[in-house]
C-alpha positions in Angstrom: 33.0 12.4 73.6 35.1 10.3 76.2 38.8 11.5 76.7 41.9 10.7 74.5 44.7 9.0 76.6 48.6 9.7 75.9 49.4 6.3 75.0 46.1 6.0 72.2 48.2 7.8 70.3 49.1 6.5 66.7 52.8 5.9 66.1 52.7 4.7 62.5 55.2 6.7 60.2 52.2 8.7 58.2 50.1 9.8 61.2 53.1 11.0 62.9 50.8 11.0 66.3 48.5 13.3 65.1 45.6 10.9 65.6 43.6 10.2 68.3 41.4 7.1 69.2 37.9 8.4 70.4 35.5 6.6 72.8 32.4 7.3 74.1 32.3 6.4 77.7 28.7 7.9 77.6 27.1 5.8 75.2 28.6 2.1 75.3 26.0 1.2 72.4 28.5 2.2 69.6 31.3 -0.6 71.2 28.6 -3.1 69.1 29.6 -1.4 65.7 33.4 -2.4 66.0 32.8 -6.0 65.1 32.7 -7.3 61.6 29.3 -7.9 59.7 27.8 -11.2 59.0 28.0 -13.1 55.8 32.2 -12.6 54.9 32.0 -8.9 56.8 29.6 -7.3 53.7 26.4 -7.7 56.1 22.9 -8.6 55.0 22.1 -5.7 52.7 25.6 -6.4 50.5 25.3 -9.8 50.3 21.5 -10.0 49.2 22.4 -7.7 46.9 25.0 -9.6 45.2 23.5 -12.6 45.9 19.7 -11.1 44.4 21.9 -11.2 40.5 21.5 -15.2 40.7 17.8 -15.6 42.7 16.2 -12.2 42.2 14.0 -12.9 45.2 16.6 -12.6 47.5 16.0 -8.7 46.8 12.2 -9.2 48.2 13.4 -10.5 51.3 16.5 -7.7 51.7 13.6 -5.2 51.0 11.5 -6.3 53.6 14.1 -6.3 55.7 14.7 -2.5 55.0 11.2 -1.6 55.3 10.9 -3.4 58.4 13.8 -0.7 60.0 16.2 -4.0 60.1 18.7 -1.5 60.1 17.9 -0.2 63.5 20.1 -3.3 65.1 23.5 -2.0 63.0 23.0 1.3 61.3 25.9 -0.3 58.7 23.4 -2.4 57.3 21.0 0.0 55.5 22.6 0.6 52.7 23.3 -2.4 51.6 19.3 -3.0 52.3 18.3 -0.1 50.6 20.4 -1.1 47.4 18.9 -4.4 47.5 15.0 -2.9 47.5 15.9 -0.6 44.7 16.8 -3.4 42.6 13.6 -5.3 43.5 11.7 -2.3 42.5 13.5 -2.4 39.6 13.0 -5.6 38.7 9.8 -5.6 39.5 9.1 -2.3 36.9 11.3 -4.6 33.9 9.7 -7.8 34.6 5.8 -5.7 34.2 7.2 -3.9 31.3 8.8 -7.2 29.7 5.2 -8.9 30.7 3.0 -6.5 29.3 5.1 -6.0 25.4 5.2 -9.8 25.5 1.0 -9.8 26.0 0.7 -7.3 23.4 2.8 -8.9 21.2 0.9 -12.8 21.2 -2.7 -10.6 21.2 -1.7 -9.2 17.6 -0.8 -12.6 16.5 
């Protein structure tokens, strides 16, 4: 881990200096994850998730995005991704179950 300077430390009241802000000289990679996420600062994952409740095949495309190791770019995006393919496969397991009791049920008419 890169050095803490003196003057990085916190002077809030409830830190008290105590705290330390850490860099990484070393690996300049992680600078990328101190910007906000896309789509209002949820990312991909969240939003298709919430979104998914309205157009349930916005689920398909998160989980193909999870499969596909989106989450390699920003490692804060999988689990929003992997919430969003859960619910497709759950969706998919109600919509078979609702499919097949509603086949059943016309065949015995």
């Amino acid at each position: 881990m890169g050095e803490a300077n003196s003057d990085q430390f916190c002077h809030c009241q409830g830190c008290l200096g105590k705290y330390t802000l850490l860099r990484d000289e070393e690996n300049p990679r992680l600078a990328i994850f101190e910007r906000q996420l896309p789509c209002c600062g949820c990312g991909i994952g969240w939003s298709s998730f919430l979104l998914g409740f309205l157009c349930p095949l916005i689920w398909y495309s998160a989980a193909i995005l999870y499969f596909c190791k989106y989450y390699n770019r920003d490692p804060r995006e999988r689990p929003g991704l992997a919430a969003s393919a859960i619910a497709a496969f759950i969706f998919t397991v109600v919509t078979i179950i609702t499919l097949s009791a509603i086949l059943i049920i016309c065949a015995y008419k």
